[in-house]
C-alpha positions in Angstrom: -46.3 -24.2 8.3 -44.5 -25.1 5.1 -44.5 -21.8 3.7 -43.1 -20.4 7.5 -40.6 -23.1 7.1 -39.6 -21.7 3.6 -39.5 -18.2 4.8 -37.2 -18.9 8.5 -35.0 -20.8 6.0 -34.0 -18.7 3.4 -33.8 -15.9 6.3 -31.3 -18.1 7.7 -29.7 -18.4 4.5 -29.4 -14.3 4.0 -28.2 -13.9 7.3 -25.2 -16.4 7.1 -24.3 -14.8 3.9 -24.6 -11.4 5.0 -21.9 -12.5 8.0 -19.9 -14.0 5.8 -19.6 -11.1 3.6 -19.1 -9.5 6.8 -16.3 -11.1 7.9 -13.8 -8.6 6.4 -12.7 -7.3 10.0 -11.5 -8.5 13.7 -11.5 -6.8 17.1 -9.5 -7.4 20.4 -11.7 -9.9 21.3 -11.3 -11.9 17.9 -8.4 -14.1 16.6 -7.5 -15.8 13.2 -6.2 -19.2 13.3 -5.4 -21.8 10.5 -9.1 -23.0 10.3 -10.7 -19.4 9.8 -9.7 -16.2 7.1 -10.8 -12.7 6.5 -12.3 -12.5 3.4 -12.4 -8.2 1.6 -16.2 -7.1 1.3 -16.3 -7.5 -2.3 -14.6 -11.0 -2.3 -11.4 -10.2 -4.1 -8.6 -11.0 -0.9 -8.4 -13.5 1.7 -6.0 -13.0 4.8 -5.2 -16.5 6.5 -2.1 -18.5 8.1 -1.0 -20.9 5.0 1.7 -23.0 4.3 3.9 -23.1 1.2 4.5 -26.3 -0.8 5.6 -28.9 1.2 6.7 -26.9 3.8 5.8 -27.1 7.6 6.8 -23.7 7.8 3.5 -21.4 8.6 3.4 -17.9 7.2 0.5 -14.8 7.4 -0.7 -14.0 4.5 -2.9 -12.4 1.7 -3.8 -14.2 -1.6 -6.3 -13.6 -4.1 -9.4 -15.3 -3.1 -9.6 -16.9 -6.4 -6.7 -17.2 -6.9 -5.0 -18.6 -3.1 -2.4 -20.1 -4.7 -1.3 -16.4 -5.6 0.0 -15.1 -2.3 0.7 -11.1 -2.7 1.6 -10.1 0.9 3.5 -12.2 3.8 4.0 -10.6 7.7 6.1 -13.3 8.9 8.7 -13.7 6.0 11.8 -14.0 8.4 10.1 -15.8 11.2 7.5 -18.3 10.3 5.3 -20.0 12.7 7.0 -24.2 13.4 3.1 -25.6 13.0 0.0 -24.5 12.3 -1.2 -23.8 15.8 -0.4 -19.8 15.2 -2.8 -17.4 15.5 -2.9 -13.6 14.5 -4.6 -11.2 17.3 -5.8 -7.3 17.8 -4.7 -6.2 20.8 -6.4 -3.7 23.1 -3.9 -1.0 21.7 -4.2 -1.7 17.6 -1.3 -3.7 17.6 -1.6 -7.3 15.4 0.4 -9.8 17.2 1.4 -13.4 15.4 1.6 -16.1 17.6 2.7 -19.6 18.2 1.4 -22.5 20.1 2.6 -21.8 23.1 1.9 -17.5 22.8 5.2 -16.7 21.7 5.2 -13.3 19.5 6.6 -14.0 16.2 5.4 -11.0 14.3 3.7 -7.7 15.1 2.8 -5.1 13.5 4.3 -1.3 14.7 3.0 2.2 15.3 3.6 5.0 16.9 0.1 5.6 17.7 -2.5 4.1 20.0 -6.0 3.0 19.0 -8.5 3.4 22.0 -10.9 0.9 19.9 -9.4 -1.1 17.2 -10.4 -3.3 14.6 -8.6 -4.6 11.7 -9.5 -4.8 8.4 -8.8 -6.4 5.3 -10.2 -3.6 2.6 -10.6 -4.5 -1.2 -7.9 -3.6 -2.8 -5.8 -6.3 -0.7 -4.4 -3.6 1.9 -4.8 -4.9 5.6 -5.1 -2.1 8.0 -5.9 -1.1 11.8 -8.2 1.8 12.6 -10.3 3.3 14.9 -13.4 1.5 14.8 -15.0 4.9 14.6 -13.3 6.3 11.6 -12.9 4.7 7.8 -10.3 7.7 6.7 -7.3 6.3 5.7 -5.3 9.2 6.7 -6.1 8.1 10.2 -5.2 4.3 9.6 -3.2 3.6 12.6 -1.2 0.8 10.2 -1.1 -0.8 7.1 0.7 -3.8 4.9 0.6 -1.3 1.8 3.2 0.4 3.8 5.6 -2.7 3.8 5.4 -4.8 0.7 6.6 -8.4 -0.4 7.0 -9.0 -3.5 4.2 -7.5 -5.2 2.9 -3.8 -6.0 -0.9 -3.9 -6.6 -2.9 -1.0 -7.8 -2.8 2.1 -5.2 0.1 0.6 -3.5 3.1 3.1 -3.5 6.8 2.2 -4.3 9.0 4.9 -2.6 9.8 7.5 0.2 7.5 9.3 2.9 9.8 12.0 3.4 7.9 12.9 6.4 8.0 9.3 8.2 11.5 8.4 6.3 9.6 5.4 5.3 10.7 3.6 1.8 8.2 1.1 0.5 10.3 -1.5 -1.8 9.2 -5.1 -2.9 11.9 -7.6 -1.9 11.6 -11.3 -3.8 10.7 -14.0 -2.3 14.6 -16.7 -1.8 12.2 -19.1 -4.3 8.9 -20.2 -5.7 8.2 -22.0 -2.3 9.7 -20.1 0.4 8.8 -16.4 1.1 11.7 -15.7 2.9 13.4 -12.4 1.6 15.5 -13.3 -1.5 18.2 -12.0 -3.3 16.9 -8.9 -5.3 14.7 -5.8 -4.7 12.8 -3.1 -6.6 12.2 0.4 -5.1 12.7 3.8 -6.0 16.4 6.2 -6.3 16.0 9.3 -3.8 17.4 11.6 -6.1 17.4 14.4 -8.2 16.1 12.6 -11.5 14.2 9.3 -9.9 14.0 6.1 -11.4 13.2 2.8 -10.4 16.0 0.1 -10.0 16.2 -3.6 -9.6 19.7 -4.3 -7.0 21.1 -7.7 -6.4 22.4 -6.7 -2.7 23.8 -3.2 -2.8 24.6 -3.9 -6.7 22.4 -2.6 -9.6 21.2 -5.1 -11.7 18.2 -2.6 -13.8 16.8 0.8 -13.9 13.8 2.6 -15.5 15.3 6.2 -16.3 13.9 8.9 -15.2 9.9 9.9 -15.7 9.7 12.3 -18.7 6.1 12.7 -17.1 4.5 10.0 -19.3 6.3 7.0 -18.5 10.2 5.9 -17.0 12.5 7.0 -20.3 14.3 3.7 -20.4 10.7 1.7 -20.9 9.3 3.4 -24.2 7.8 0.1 -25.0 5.5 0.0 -22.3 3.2 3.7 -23.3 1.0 1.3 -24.8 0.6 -1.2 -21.8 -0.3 2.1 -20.1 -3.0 3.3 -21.8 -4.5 0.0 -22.0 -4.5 -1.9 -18.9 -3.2 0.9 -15.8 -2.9 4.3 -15.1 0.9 5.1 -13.9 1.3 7.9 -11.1 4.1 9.5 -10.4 4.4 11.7 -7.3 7.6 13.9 -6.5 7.0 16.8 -3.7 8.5 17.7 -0.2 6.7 15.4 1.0 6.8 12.4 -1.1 8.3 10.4 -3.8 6.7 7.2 -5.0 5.4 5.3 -7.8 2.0 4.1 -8.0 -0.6 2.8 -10.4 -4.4 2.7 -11.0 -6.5 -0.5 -13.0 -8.2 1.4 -16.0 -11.4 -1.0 -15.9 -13.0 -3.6 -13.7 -12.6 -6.5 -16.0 -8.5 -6.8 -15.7 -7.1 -7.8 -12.8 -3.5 -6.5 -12.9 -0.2 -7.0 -10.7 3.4 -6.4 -10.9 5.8 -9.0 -9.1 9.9 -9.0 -8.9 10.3 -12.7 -9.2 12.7 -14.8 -7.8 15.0 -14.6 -10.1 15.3 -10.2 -10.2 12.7 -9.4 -12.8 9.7 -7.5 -12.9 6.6 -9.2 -14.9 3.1 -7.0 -15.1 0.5 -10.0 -14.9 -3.0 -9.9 -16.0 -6.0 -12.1 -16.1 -9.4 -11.0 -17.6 -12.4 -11.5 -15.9 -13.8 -15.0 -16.3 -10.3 -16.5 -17.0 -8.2 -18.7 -14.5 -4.9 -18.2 -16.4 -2.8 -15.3 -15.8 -0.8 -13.8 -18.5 2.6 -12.1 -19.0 1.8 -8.8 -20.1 6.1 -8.0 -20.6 9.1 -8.5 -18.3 11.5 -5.4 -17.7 14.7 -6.5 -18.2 14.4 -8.6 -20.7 17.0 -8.4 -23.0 21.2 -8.4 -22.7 21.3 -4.0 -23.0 19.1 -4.4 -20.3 21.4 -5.3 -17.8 23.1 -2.7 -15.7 26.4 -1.0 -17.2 26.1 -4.0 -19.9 28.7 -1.8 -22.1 30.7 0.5 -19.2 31.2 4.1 -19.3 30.8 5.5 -22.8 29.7 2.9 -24.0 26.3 1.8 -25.2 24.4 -1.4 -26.4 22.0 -2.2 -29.5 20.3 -5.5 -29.3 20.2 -5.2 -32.8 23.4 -5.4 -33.5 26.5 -8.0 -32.5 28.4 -7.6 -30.8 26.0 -5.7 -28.9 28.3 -2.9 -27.0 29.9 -0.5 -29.0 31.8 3.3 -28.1 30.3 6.2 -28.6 31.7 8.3 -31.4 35.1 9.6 -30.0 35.4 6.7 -27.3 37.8 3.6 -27.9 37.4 0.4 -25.9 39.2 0.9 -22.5 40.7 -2.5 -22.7 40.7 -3.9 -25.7 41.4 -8.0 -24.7 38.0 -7.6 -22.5 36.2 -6.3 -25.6 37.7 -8.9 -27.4 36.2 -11.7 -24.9 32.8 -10.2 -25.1 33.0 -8.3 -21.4 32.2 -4.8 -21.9 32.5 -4.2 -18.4 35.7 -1.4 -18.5 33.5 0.5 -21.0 35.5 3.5 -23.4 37.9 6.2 -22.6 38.4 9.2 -25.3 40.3 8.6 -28.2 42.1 12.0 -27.8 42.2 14.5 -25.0 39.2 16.5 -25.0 40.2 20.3 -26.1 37.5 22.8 -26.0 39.7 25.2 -28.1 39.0 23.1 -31.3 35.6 23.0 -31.6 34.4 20.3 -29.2 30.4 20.2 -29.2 27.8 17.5 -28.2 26.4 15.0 -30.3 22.3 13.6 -30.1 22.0 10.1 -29.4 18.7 9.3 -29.7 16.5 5.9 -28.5 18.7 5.5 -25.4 18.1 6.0 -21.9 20.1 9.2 -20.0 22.7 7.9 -18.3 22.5 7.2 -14.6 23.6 10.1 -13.1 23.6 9.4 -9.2 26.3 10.7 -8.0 26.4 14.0 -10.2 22.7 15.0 -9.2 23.7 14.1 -5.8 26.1 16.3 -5.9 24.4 18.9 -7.0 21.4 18.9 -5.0 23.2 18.9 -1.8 24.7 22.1 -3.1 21.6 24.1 -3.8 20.6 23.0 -0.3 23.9 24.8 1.3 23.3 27.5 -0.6 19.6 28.0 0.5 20.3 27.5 3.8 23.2 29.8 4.2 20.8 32.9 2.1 
């Protein structure tokens, strides 16, 4: 009897942990309130209804199940939920609803298509999606939070445009280190000619990459080495889409990139086995950094002080503002440009192209004309 005791028991045992692993999805008939989570099959995210701080505002959520203090994805972040009495359901036609005490809709998720049996699921790599219960494809995933980020890209997340949907994936900071709310800045991708990536404070640019030369964004040399040691970039640019992505090179790093409160973007990694996570660098890091730091024509060398200076030919555009430090007005030529004597163009090297928007803009919306009228 003992040893049939012995065997029912750690039966029981396998079985609850085989459920629990299990618990990585819900169907119409299931709910998730403030006392349960879904928990990805390999045990990396959790997907609950948390609180932040002292807050009694309630938010849904996905955090590192190691780490829950580290919340990487937030439904609700305009609407939260007064108590913790909300609960998130599947309904009948794949649509996740959010819900407050007394059934009010405070978030839901939105698609154009209808599932005839869904389930949701929280996958692995952190993305929470509704499918058919049928099908694991995830071309045919009828939703999914990768496609509307908070304030954090993780690997195989995408940061740009679906030029067939019109949809543009950005990460929007959170208003502060306690409230998820969207703040200030964001980070996302130009839709033109030459893309870059750009940090904007409202409509106004506050960062950008550069271009890709096809190894990295032009304006971050320093990071080719962060690259081939911790993530794979990828870079995608067709008819149909334009986004940046990246890939973890090995198990034993967990890697993120977050735009933090206060408009910069840190690349965080811990190492297997280690409850600290580290600063791996911070765009935007220095003064030249900034945005038009120097104006037109003009161009910044941390190395050097003041840091703006003209380019050869250029002359400060107003000269008490240079005087004062604010570089702002940038250069104008020194003399009249006049092609008859010889102008030609001088290398500048270590220096990102300049942000040409408006030209490639331009010019792109040209070629179109002119292949449409042929």
């Amino acid at each position: 009897m003992k040893g049939l005791a012995l065997i029912l028991s750690t039966s029981l045992q396998f079985f609850v942990l085989q459920l629990s692993r299990a618990a990585d999805t819900i169907s119409a008939a299931q709910s998730i309130t403030s006392t349960n989570t879904l928990v990805s099959s390999g045990q990396s995210f959790e997907l609950g209804i948390f609180s932040s701080g002292n807050s009694e505002a309630w938010y849904l959520g996905i955090w590192y199940k190691n780490f829950p203090n580290i919340v990487v994805w937030v439904a609700n972040r305009e609407n939260p939920v007064a108590d913790s009495q909300g609960s998130l359901k599947l309904s009948k036609n794949g649509s996740l609803v959010l819900l407050d005490q007394m059934n009010n809709t405070i978030w839901s998720s939105t698609s154009s298509q209808v599932a005839e049996d869904p389930v949701a699921q929280l996958l692995e790599n952190g993305n929470l999606v509704v499918r058919e219960k049928a099908t694991t494809d995830s071309e045919s995933y009828i939703w999914e939070s990768f496609n509307f980020p908070s304030d954090t890209l993780l690997p195989e997340m995408k940061l740009g445009w679906n030029f067939r949907t019109g949809l543009n994936r950005f990460l929007t900071s959170w208003k502060n280190a306690s409230d998820p709310s969207p703040g200030e800045y964001t980070y996302g991708m130009d839709n033109v000619l030459l893309p870059q990536l750009v940090i904007a404070k409202g409509s106004k640019k506050m960062f950008r990459t550069g271009p890709w030369n096809g190894l990295w964004f032009t304006g971050t040399p320093g990071l080719a080495a962060t690259y081939r040691s911790v993530v794979k970039p990828i870079f995608v640019y067709n008819t149909n889409e334009l986004y940046y992505s990246y890939e973890s090179f090995n198990n034993s790093t967990i890697t993120r990139l977050k735009l933090s409160e206060s408009g910069s973007i840190q690349r965080l990694v811990v190492t297997q086995g280690s409850t600290e996570w580290a600063v791996m660098y911070t765009l935007q890091n220095d003064e030249c950094n900034r945005y038009g730091q120097c104006g037109a024509n003009g161009i910044c060398r941390i190395s050097k002080s003041p840091i703006c200076e003209c380019l050869p030919g250029f002359v400060p555009k107003s000269p008490e503002e240079w005087g004062v430090l604010n570089w702002t007005s940038g250069c104008i030529r020194e003399t009249p440009l006049s092609c008859q004597k010889g102008e030609g163009f001088l290398k500048v090297q270590n220096v990102k192209l300049p942000d040409q928007l408006n030209f490639w803009s331009t010019i792109a919306l040209v070629t179109t004309d002119v292949k449409q009228s042929a």
